[in-house]
N, C-alpha and C positions, 0 to 999 in steps of 0.2 A: 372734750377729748378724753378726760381721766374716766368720764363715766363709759364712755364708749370700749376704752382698755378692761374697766369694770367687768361690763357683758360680756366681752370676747372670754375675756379668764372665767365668769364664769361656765360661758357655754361650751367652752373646751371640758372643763372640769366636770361638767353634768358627763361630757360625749364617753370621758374617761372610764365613769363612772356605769354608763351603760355597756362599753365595751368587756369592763373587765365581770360584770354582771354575768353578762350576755356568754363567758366564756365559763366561766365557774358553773352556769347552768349544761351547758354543752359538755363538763370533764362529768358532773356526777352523773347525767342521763346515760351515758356509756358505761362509765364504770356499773353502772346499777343491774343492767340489763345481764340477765342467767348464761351465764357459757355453761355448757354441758358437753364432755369431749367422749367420744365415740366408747360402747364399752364392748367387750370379748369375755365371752362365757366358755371355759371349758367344761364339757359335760364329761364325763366317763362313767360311761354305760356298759353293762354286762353284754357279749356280741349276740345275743336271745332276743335283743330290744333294737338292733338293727333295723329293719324294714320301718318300724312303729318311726322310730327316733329320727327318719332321714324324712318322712311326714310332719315330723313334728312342729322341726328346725325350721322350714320356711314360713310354717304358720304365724309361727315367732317371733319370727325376723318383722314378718308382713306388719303383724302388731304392733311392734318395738321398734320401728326403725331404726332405734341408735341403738341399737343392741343386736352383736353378731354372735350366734354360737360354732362354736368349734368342737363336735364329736368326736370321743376317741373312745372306740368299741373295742374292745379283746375280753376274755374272761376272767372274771372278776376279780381270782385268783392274782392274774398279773396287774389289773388296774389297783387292787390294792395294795402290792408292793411298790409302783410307782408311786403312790402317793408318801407310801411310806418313806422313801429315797427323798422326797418333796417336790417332785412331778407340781406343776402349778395347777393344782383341778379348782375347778368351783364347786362341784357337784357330783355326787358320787351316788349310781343306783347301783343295785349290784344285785345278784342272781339267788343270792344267801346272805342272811342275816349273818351266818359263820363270819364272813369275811366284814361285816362292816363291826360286828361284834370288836374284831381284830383292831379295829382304825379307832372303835371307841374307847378301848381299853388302855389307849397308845395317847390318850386326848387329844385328836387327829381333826375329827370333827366337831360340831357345833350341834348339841348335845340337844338342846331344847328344839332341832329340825328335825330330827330322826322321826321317818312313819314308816308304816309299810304300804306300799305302792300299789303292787299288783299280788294275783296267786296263778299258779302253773301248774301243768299235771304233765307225770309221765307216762310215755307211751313208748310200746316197742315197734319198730318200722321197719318194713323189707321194700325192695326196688318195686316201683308198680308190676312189673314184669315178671316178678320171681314167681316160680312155682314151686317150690319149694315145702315143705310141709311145715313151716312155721306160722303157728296162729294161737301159742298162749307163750309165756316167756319160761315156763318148764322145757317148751320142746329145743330149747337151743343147746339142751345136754344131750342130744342125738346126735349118730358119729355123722352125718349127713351135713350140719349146720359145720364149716370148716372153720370160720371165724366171726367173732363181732364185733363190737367197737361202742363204747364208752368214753368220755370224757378224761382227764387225766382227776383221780378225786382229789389229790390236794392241793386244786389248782382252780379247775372248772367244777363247779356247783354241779353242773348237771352230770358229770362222773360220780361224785359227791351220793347225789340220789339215788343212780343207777346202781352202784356198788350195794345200796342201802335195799333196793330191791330184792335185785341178786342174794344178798344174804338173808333176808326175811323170809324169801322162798325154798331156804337151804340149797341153791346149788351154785353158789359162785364158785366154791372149791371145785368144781366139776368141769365149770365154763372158761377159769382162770386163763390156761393157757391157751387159748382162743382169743381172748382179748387184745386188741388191738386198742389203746388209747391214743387218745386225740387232744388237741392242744384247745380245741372250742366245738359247738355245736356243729357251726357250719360244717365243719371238718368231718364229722361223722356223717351229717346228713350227705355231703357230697361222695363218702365213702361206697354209702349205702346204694344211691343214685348210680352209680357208676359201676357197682359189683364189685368193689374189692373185698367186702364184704357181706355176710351173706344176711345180717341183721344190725340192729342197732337202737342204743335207746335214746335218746331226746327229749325234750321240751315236746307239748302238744302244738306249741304255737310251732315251732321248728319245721314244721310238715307244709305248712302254708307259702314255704318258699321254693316248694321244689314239686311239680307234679311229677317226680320220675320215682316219687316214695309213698308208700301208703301205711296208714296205722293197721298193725293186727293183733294190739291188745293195748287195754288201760293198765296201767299199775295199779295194785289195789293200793287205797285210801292210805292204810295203814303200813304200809308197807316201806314208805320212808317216812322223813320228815317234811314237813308243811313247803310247801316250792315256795315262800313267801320274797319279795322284793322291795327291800328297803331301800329309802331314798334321805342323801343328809347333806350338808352344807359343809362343804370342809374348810376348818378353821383357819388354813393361813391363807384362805380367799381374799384378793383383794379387792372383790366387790360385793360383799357379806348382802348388799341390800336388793343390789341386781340381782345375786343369787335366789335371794328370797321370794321374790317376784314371781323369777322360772318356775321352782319351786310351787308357789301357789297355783300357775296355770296349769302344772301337772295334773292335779284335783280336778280340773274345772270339766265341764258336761264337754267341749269340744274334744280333751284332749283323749279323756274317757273313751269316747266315742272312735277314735286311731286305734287305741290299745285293745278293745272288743275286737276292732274287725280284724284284726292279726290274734285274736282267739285267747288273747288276756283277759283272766278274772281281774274289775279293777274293785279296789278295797274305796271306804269313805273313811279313813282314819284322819280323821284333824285335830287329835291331841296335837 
Protein backbone atom coordinates (compact mmCIF):
# COMPACT_ATOMS: atom_id res chain seq x y z
CA UNK A 1 0.00 0.00 0.00
CA UNK A 2 2.87 2.65 1.10
CA UNK A 3 4.70 1.60 -2.17
CA UNK A 4 1.78 2.05 -4.33
CA UNK A 5 1.13 5.82 -2.58
CA UNK A 6 4.99 5.88 -3.48
CA UNK A 7 4.29 5.72 -7.41
CA UNK A 8 1.05 7.81 -7.47
CA UNK A 9 3.28 10.85 -5.86
CA UNK A 10 5.68 10.12 -7.99
CA UNK A 11 3.89 9.89 -11.13
CA UNK A 12 1.83 13.06 -10.24
CA UNK A 13 5.15 14.63 -9.77
CA UNK A 14 6.80 13.61 -13.24
CA UNK A 15 3.04 14.83 -14.87
CA UNK A 16 3.76 18.28 -12.92
CA UNK A 17 6.97 18.40 -14.14
CA UNK A 18 5.97 17.90 -17.71
CA UNK A 19 3.21 20.30 -17.66
CA UNK A 20 5.00 23.12 -16.37
CA UNK A 21 7.87 22.22 -18.99
CA UNK A 22 5.45 21.80 -21.58
CA UNK A 23 4.24 25.56 -20.90
CA UNK A 24 7.58 27.46 -20.28
CA UNK A 25 8.23 26.01 -23.75
CA UNK A 26 4.88 27.33 -25.36
CA UNK A 27 5.52 31.30 -23.30
CA UNK A 28 9.31 31.49 -25.05
CA UNK A 29 8.15 30.20 -28.70
CA UNK A 30 5.71 33.11 -28.80
CA UNK A 31 7.56 35.56 -27.14
CA UNK A 32 10.57 34.75 -29.61
CA UNK A 33 8.73 35.08 -32.83
CA UNK A 34 9.55 38.84 -34.78
CA UNK A 35 6.35 41.40 -34.52
CA UNK A 36 7.00 43.97 -37.05
CA UNK A 37 4.09 46.72 -37.07
CA UNK A 38 3.06 48.41 -40.19
CA UNK A 39 5.43 51.46 -41.29
CA UNK A 40 4.41 54.99 -43.12
CA UNK A 41 6.81 56.85 -45.14
CA UNK A 42 6.22 60.44 -45.75
CA UNK A 43 7.89 61.48 -49.02
CA UNK A 44 7.96 65.22 -49.89
CA UNK A 45 8.63 65.70 -53.24
CA UNK A 46 9.36 68.79 -55.46
CA UNK A 47 5.59 68.89 -57.56
CA UNK A 48 8.23 68.36 -61.01
CA UNK A 49 8.36 64.67 -59.70
CA UNK A 50 4.65 64.19 -59.59
CA UNK A 51 3.64 61.82 -62.50
CA UNK A 52 7.26 59.81 -61.75
CA UNK A 53 6.52 59.67 -57.95
CA UNK A 54 2.62 58.36 -58.17
CA UNK A 55 4.54 55.41 -60.40
CA UNK A 56 6.77 54.88 -57.97
CA UNK A 57 4.76 54.59 -54.77
CA UNK A 58 2.92 51.41 -55.70
CA UNK A 59 5.88 49.64 -57.02
CA UNK A 60 6.89 50.17 -53.50
CA UNK A 61 4.34 49.33 -51.83
CA UNK A 62 4.17 46.03 -54.23
CA UNK A 63 7.87 45.35 -52.81
CA UNK A 64 7.36 46.31 -49.20
CA UNK A 65 4.23 45.33 -48.16
CA UNK A 66 4.63 46.54 -44.70
CA UNK A 67 5.56 49.62 -45.80
CA UNK A 68 2.97 52.51 -47.05
CA UNK A 69 4.19 55.77 -48.62
CA UNK A 70 2.40 58.96 -48.10
CA UNK A 71 3.32 61.68 -50.94
CA UNK A 72 3.24 65.39 -50.34
CA UNK A 73 4.08 67.28 -53.60
CA UNK A 74 4.08 71.28 -53.58
CA UNK A 75 7.31 73.26 -54.40
CA UNK A 76 10.16 72.68 -52.79
CA UNK A 77 10.21 76.07 -51.61
CA UNK A 78 7.19 75.31 -49.33
CA UNK A 79 8.14 71.45 -48.55
CA UNK A 80 11.07 73.07 -47.11
CA UNK A 81 9.54 75.37 -44.65
CA UNK A 82 7.31 72.63 -43.55
CA UNK A 83 9.81 70.77 -42.55
CA UNK A 84 11.38 73.58 -41.06
CA UNK A 85 8.09 74.13 -38.72
CA UNK A 86 8.64 70.11 -38.11
CA UNK A 87 6.16 68.86 -40.60
CA UNK A 88 6.91 64.93 -39.82
CA UNK A 89 8.74 64.04 -43.48
CA UNK A 90 10.91 61.02 -43.95
CA UNK A 91 12.35 62.14 -46.93
CA UNK A 92 12.95 65.10 -48.75
CA UNK A 93 13.76 65.52 -52.88
CA UNK A 94 13.71 68.70 -53.79
CA UNK A 95 13.91 70.73 -57.23
CA UNK A 96 17.23 72.68 -55.86
CA UNK A 97 20.01 71.89 -54.07
CA UNK A 98 19.22 75.84 -52.79
CA UNK A 99 16.63 74.71 -50.63
CA UNK A 100 18.03 71.41 -49.20
CA UNK A 101 21.35 73.61 -48.78
CA UNK A 102 18.66 75.52 -46.30
CA UNK A 103 17.59 72.25 -44.34
CA UNK A 104 21.42 71.36 -44.17
CA UNK A 105 22.58 74.33 -42.77
CA UNK A 106 19.54 74.30 -40.00
CA UNK A 107 20.94 70.26 -39.14
CA UNK A 108 17.50 69.24 -40.40
CA UNK A 109 18.70 66.29 -42.21
CA UNK A 110 20.90 63.40 -42.04
CA UNK A 111 24.03 64.59 -43.62
CA UNK A 112 25.75 61.26 -44.67
CA UNK A 113 22.23 60.65 -47.06
CA UNK A 114 22.55 63.75 -49.18
CA UNK A 115 23.04 62.85 -53.20
CA UNK A 116 21.94 64.18 -56.06
CA UNK A 117 19.08 62.32 -57.79
CA UNK A 118 18.17 63.46 -61.05
CA UNK A 119 19.25 66.67 -63.63
CA UNK A 120 16.48 68.80 -65.64
CA UNK A 121 16.65 71.26 -68.40
CA UNK A 122 14.79 74.41 -69.06
CA UNK A 123 12.71 74.97 -71.74
CA UNK A 124 10.33 77.78 -72.96
CA UNK A 125 6.59 76.67 -73.98
CA UNK A 126 3.60 78.06 -75.93
CA UNK A 127 -0.10 76.39 -76.17
CA UNK A 128 0.24 73.71 -79.02
CA UNK A 129 -2.22 76.01 -80.85
CA UNK A 130 -0.38 79.25 -80.55
CA UNK A 131 0.61 81.10 -83.47
CA UNK A 132 2.18 83.49 -82.23
CA UNK A 133 5.73 84.42 -83.21
CA UNK A 134 7.45 83.00 -80.20
CA UNK A 135 10.23 80.62 -81.02
CA UNK A 136 13.55 81.77 -79.02
CA UNK A 137 13.13 83.22 -75.45
CA UNK A 138 14.62 86.86 -76.77
CA UNK A 139 11.19 87.16 -78.78
CA UNK A 140 9.04 87.48 -75.50
CA UNK A 141 10.30 91.33 -75.24
CA UNK A 142 7.87 91.95 -78.37
CA UNK A 143 4.90 94.14 -77.66
CA UNK A 144 2.86 91.07 -79.20
CA UNK A 145 3.89 88.53 -76.40
CA UNK A 146 1.07 90.30 -73.61
CA UNK A 147 2.21 88.00 -70.68
CA UNK A 148 4.27 85.03 -69.39
CA UNK A 149 4.58 83.15 -66.45
CA UNK A 150 7.48 81.89 -64.33
CA UNK A 151 7.63 80.27 -61.14
CA UNK A 152 7.51 82.34 -58.01
CA UNK A 153 11.77 82.42 -57.55
CA UNK A 154 12.10 82.42 -53.91
CA UNK A 155 9.87 79.75 -53.64
CA UNK A 156 9.74 77.39 -56.68
CA UNK A 157 13.18 76.42 -58.12
CA UNK A 158 12.02 76.48 -61.33
CA UNK A 159 11.10 80.53 -61.07
CA UNK A 160 14.55 80.25 -59.42
CA UNK A 161 16.00 79.21 -63.13
CA UNK A 162 13.83 80.89 -65.26
CA UNK A 163 14.55 84.27 -63.58
CA UNK A 164 18.25 83.08 -63.99
CA UNK A 165 17.71 82.84 -67.76
CA UNK A 166 15.86 85.77 -68.24
CA UNK A 167 18.86 87.71 -66.78
CA UNK A 168 21.68 85.77 -68.63
CA UNK A 169 20.01 86.87 -71.89
CA UNK A 170 19.74 90.56 -70.53
CA UNK A 171 16.02 90.98 -70.96
CA UNK A 172 14.14 90.39 -67.74
CA UNK A 173 14.11 94.09 -66.94
CA UNK A 174 12.20 94.38 -70.33
CA UNK A 175 9.75 91.09 -69.69
CA UNK A 176 9.39 92.09 -65.86
CA UNK A 177 6.06 93.45 -66.05
CA UNK A 178 4.51 90.69 -68.07
CA UNK A 179 5.28 88.33 -65.61
CA UNK A 180 2.79 86.48 -64.08
CA UNK A 181 4.23 84.11 -61.26
CA UNK A 182 3.02 81.02 -60.13
CA UNK A 183 2.88 79.18 -56.98
CA UNK A 184 4.37 75.55 -58.87
CA UNK A 185 5.14 74.13 -62.41
CA UNK A 186 1.94 72.68 -62.77
CA UNK A 187 0.44 76.10 -62.44
CA UNK A 188 2.30 77.67 -65.30
CA UNK A 189 2.12 74.70 -67.37
CA UNK A 190 -1.76 74.74 -67.03
CA UNK A 191 -1.52 78.64 -67.59
CA UNK A 192 0.14 78.13 -70.84
CA UNK A 193 -2.35 75.26 -71.95
CA UNK A 194 -5.17 77.20 -71.45
CA UNK A 195 -3.95 80.79 -72.78
CA UNK A 196 -3.90 82.99 -70.02
CA UNK A 197 -0.73 83.36 -71.03
CA UNK A 198 1.04 83.65 -74.00
CA UNK A 199 4.45 81.79 -72.85
CA UNK A 200 5.99 80.10 -70.16
CA UNK A 201 9.07 78.52 -68.78
CA UNK A 202 9.23 75.06 -67.11
CA UNK A 203 11.05 71.98 -66.41
CA UNK A 204 11.67 69.89 -69.88
CA UNK A 205 9.93 66.99 -67.95
CA UNK A 206 6.79 69.50 -67.27
CA UNK A 207 5.70 69.19 -71.10
CA UNK A 208 5.19 65.50 -70.91
CA UNK A 209 2.01 66.11 -68.78
CA UNK A 210 0.08 68.17 -70.88
CA UNK A 211 -0.26 67.78 -74.78
CA UNK A 212 -1.97 71.25 -75.24
CA UNK A 213 1.87 72.75 -74.89
CA UNK A 214 4.78 72.38 -76.97
CA UNK A 215 8.66 73.36 -76.42
CA UNK A 216 10.04 76.34 -78.72
CA UNK A 217 13.35 76.77 -77.23
CA UNK A 218 16.16 74.94 -74.85
CA UNK A 219 17.66 77.26 -72.44
CA UNK A 220 21.13 77.61 -73.13
CA UNK A 221 23.42 75.26 -70.86
CA UNK A 222 24.91 78.18 -69.30
CA UNK A 223 22.44 80.18 -68.71
CA UNK A 224 21.36 79.22 -65.36
CA UNK A 225 22.44 76.92 -62.79
CA UNK A 226 22.69 73.16 -62.95
CA UNK A 227 18.64 71.96 -62.50
CA UNK A 228 20.30 69.23 -60.16
CA UNK A 229 17.86 67.23 -57.50
CA UNK A 230 18.83 66.23 -54.27
CA UNK A 231 17.58 63.69 -52.28
CA UNK A 232 18.17 63.20 -48.01
CA UNK A 233 16.80 61.66 -45.00
CA UNK A 234 15.41 64.03 -42.58
CA UNK A 235 16.62 63.77 -39.14
CA UNK A 236 13.82 63.79 -36.79
CA UNK A 237 12.39 60.65 -39.03
CA UNK A 238 11.13 58.23 -37.07
CA UNK A 239 12.13 55.44 -39.31
CA UNK A 240 15.65 56.52 -40.13
CA UNK A 241 16.19 52.74 -41.65
CA UNK A 242 12.82 52.39 -43.53
CA UNK A 243 13.86 55.61 -44.91
CA UNK A 244 17.08 54.34 -46.04
CA UNK A 245 15.69 51.48 -47.90
CA UNK A 246 13.39 54.02 -50.04
CA UNK A 247 16.23 55.77 -50.37
CA UNK A 248 18.40 53.12 -51.86
CA UNK A 249 15.57 51.93 -54.39
CA UNK A 250 15.61 55.36 -55.72
CA UNK A 251 19.06 54.35 -57.38
CA UNK A 252 18.08 51.10 -58.51
CA UNK A 253 17.66 50.24 -62.56
CA UNK A 254 13.72 50.04 -62.05
CA UNK A 255 13.23 53.21 -60.58
CA UNK A 256 15.65 54.79 -63.06
CA UNK A 257 13.80 53.58 -65.68
CA UNK A 258 10.11 55.69 -64.24
CA UNK A 259 12.27 58.79 -64.00
CA UNK A 260 13.79 58.45 -67.98
CA UNK A 261 10.36 58.03 -69.38
CA UNK A 262 8.97 61.32 -67.68
CA UNK A 263 12.39 62.77 -69.39
CA UNK A 264 14.70 62.83 -66.08
CA UNK A 265 18.34 62.90 -66.40
CA UNK A 266 19.04 60.17 -63.54
CA UNK A 267 22.52 60.73 -61.89
CA UNK A 268 24.66 57.33 -60.45
CA UNK A 269 25.92 59.23 -57.29
CA UNK A 270 26.30 56.80 -54.35
CA UNK A 271 28.67 58.57 -52.21
Amino acid sequence: MKKNRILAFVSMAMLCCFLIISCSQTIDTSSSEPTTSPVNLTVSAAASLKDAMQEIKPIYEQKNSNTSLTLNLASSGSLRQQIEQGAPVDLFISASPFHMNILQEKGLIVEETRRDLLKNQMVLIVAQENTSSVNIFQDLIKDTVKNISIGKPESVPAGKYGKEVLTSLGIYEAVEPKIVFAKNVHQIVNYVATGNVDAGIVYQTDTNTSNKVKIVANAPEKSHTPVVYPIAIIKDSKNIEAAEQLEEFMFTPEVKAVFEKYGFITLNNNS
